[in-house]
C-alpha positions as CSV (number, residue, x, y, z in Angstrom):
1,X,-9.9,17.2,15.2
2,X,-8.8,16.5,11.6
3,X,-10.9,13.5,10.0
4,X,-8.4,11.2,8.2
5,X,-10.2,8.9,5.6
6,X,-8.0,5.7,3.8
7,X,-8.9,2.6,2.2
8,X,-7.6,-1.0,1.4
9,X,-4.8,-0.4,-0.3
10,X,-3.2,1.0,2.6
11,X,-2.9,-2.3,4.5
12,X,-3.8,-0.9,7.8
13,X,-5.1,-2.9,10.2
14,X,-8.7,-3.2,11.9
15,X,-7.4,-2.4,15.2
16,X,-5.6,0.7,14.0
17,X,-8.7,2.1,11.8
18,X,-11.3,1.4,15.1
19,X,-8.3,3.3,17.5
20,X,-8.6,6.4,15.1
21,X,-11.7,6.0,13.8
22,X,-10.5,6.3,9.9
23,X,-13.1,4.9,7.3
24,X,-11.4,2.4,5.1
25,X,-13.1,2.6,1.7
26,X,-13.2,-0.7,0.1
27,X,-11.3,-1.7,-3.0
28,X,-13.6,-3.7,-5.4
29,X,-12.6,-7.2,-6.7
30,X,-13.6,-8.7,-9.7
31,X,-14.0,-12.9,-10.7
32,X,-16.0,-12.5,-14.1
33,X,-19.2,-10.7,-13.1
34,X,-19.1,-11.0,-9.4
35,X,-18.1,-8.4,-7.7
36,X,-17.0,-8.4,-3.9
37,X,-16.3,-5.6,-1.9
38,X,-11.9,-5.9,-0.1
39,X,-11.8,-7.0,3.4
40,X,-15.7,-7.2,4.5
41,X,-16.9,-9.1,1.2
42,X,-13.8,-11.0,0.2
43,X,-10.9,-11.6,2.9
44,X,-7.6,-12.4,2.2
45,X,-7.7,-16.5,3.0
46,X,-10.5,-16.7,0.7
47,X,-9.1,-14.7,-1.9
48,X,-6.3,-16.4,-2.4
49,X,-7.8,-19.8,-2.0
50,X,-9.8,-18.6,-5.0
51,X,-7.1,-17.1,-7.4
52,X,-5.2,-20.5,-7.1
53,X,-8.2,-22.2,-7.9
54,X,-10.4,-20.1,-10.0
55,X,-9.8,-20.1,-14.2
56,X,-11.0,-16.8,-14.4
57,X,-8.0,-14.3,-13.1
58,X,-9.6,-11.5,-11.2
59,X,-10.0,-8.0,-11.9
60,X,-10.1,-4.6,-9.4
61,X,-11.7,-1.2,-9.9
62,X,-11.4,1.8,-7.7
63,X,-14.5,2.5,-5.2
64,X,-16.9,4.6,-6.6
65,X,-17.3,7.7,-5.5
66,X,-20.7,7.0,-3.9
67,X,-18.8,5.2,-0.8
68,X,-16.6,8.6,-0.3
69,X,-19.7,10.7,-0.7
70,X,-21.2,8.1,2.1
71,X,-18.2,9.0,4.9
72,X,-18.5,12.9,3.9
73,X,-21.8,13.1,4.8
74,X,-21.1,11.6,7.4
75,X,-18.3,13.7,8.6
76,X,-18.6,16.9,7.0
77,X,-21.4,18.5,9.5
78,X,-18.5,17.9,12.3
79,X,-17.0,20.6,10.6
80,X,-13.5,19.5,11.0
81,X,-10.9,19.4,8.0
82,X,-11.1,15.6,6.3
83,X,-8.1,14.5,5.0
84,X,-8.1,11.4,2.4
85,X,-4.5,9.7,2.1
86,X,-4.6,7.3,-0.9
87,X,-2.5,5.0,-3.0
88,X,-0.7,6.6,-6.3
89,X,-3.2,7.4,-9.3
90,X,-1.0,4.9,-11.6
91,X,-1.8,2.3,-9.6
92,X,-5.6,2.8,-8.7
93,X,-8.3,5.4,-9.6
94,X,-9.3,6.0,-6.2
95,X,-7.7,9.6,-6.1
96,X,-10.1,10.1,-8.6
97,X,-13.1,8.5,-7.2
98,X,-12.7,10.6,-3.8
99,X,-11.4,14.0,-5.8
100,X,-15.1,13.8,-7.5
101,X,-17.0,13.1,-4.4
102,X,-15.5,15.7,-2.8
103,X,-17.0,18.0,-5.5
104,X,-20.0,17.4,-3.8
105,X,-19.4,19.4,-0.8
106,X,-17.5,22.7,-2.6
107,X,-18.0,24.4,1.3
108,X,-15.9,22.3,2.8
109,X,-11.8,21.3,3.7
110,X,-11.8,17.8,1.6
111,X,-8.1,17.2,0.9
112,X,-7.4,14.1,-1.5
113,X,-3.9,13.4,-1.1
114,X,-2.7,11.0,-3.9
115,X,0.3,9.6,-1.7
116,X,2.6,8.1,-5.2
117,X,2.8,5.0,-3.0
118,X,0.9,1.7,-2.0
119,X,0.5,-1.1,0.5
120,X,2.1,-0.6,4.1
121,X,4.3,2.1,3.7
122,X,0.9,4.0,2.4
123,X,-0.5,2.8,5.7
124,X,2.2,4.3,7.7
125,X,1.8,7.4,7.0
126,X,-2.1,7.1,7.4
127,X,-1.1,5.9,11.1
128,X,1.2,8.8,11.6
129,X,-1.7,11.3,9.8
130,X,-3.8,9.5,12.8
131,X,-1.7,10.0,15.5
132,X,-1.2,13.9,14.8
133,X,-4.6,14.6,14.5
134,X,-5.2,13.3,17.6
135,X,-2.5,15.5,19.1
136,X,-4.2,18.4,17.8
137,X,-2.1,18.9,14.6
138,X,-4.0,21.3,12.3
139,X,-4.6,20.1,8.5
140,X,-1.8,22.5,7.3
141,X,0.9,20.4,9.4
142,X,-0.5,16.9,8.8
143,X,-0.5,17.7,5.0
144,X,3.0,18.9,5.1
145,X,4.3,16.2,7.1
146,X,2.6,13.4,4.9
147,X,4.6,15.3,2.1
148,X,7.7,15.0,3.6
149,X,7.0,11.1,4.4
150,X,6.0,10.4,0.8
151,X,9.2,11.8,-0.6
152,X,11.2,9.9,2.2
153,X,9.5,6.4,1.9
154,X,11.2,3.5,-0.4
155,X,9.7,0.1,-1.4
156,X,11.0,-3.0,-2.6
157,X,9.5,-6.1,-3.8
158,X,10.0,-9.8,-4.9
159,X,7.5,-11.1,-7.7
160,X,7.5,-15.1,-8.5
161,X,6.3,-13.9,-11.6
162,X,5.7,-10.5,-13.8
163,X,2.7,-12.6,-15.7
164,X,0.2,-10.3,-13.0
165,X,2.2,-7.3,-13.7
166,X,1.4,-7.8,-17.3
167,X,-2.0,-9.0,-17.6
168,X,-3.2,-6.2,-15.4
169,X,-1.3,-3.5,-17.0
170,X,0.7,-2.4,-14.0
171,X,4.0,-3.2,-15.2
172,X,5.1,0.2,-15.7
173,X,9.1,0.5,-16.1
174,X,9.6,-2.9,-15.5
175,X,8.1,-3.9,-19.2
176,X,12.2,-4.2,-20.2
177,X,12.6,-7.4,-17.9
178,X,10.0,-9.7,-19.9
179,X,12.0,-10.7,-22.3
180,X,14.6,-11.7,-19.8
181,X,12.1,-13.1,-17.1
182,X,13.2,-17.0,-16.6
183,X,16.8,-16.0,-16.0
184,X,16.5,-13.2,-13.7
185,X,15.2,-12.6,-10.1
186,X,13.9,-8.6,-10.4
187,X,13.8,-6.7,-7.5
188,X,11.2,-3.8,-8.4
189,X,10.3,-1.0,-6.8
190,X,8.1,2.4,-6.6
191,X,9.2,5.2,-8.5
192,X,7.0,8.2,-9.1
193,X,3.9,6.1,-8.1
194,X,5.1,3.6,-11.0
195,X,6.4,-0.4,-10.8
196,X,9.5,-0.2,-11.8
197,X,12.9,-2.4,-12.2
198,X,15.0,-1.4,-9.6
199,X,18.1,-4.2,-9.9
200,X,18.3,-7.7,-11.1
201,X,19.2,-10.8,-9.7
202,X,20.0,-14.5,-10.8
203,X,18.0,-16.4,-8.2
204,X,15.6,-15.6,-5.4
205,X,18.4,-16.3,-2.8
206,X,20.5,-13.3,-4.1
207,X,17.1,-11.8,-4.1
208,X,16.6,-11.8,-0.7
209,X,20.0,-11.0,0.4
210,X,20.0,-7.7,-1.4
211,X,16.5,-6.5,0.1
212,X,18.3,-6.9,3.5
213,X,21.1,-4.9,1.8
214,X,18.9,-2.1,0.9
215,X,17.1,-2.3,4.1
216,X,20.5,-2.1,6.2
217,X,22.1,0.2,3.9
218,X,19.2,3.5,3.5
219,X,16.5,2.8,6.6
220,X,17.6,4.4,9.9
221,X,18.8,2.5,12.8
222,X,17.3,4.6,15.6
223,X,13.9,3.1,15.4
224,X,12.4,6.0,12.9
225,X,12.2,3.7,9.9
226,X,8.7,2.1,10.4
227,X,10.5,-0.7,8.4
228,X,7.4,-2.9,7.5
229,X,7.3,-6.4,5.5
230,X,4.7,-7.7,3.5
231,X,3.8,-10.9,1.6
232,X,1.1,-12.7,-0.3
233,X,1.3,-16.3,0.5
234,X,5.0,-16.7,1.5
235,X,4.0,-16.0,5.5
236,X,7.2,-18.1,6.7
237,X,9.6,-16.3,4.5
238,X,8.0,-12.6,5.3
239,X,8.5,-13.9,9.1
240,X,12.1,-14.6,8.9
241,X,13.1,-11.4,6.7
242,X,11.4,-9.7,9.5
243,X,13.1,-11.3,12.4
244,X,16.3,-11.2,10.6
245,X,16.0,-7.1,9.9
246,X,14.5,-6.4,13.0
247,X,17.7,-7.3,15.4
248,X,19.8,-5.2,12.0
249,X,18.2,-2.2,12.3
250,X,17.2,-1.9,16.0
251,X,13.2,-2.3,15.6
252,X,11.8,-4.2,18.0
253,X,8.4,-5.0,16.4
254,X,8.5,-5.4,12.7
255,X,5.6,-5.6,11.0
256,X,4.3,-8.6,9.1
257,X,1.6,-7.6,6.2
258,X,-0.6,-9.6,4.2
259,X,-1.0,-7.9,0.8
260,X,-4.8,-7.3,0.7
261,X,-6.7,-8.9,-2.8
262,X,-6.7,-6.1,-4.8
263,X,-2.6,-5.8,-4.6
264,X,-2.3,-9.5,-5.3
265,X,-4.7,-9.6,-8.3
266,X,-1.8,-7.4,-10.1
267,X,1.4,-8.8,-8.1
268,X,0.3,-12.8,-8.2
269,X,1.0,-15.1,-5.1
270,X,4.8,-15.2,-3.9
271,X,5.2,-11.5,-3.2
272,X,7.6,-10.2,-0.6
273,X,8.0,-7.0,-0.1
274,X,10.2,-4.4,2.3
275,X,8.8,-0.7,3.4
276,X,10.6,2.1,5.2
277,X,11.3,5.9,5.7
278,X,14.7,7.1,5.4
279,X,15.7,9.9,7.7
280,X,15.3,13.5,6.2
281,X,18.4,14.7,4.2
């Protein structure tokens, strides 16, 4: 059975990664010179009890490749196809870190697929990855699929502030809207693994309403969208956009992420975001 490796960044939950067995790699989180490893050194309560509270703003690196080259030794001598489903390289180095463990072991099927997206929707399709190895689909048809997903997945998201976009260089396309920031409400998305502006809006009510717009408007209504919505910090509000989508587009369980530290270090506190699959043109 194909071996599907993820890490942090993808949002996916415990129970989902001990179903499957998929190794999560850890993101690493920065406060000055301590270093914490995501999720098992630093959860997401603490984090963010610590980056309202801490003067020094955190920073994140990529894991090294030493913790890929850890799982690949580990799963290589099963001799079954590993595939590694990450988050886009201009967002996080970890495409890079695995790409030069995998160097390590020049014998075998290591596939390092930089995904051009991040957070839920990029655990979605490690899910899906997950649930066709297990029915026995070969590396070919998982890879292809995951393709077809990546290219048919949108993301929105709602920022209290681009001050984290900026200070941790992430801003991307939406660099325009800093000028402008105390009289608009952006709505940014992904494009070509980049932040980007996506519309603008004059308060965070409008906000809102157009994320349910977009959701309504481009994700499928026959329970294909795998409509997902996450938040750092605004639980209440990610609860009720949830609730509220869930009876529009006819998905029973939506989804209700926290963003995991290493998204929130360059997002900030207040984030609400939507994630979906449109249907295949």
């Amino acid at each position: 059975m194909v071996k599907i490796i993820t890490d942090t960044t993808s949002c996916i939950s415990q129970e989902i990664a001990s179903k499957y067995g998929i190794p999560v790699i850890p993101q690493i989180i920065n406060f000055g010179e301590e270093s914490y490893f995501e999720g098992s050194q630093m959860d997401i309560p603490t984090f963010m009890k610590r980056l309202r509270t801490s003067p020094i703003l955190p920073k994140t690196a990529a894991p090294p490749p030493g913790l890929f080259t850890e799982e690949f030794r580990r799963l290589v001598p099963l001799g079954e196809p590993i595939i590694c489903i990450h988050p886009s390289r201009e967002v996080s180095g970890t495409v890079n870190s695995a790409t030069v463990a995998a160097l390590e072991f020049p014998q075998a099927d290591i596939r390092v697929i930089d995904t051009r997206l991040v957070a839920s929707p990029l655990g979605s399709l490690v899910e899906l990855a997950a649930q066709w190895a297990a029915a026995g689909a070969d590396a070919d048809t998982i890879e292809a699929r995951l393709r077809d997903y990546m290219q048919r997945t949108r993301l929105y998201f709602l920022v209290a502030t681009l001050e984290y976009l900026q200070r941790g260089g992430r801003i991307g396309g939406a660099q325009a809207l800093l000028g402008t920031v105390l009289q608009i409400k952006p709505i940014l998305c992904l494009r070509d693994g980049r932040v980007d502006q996506f519309e603008k809006e004059r308060t965070h009510k409008r906000a809102i309403a157009r994320l349910k717009e977009l959701v309504i408007n481009q994700a499928p209504h026959d329970g294909t969208a795998h409509l997902s919505v996450m938040h750092a910090g605004v639980l209440e509000e990610g609860q009720a956009l949830a609730a509220e989508l869930s009876q529009l587009i006819n998905q029973p369980q939506v989804p209700v992420v926290d963003m995991p530290p290493a998204i929130v270090t360059h997002g900030g506190p207040g984030i609400l975001a939507v994630g979906f699959f449109i249907k295949s043109e």
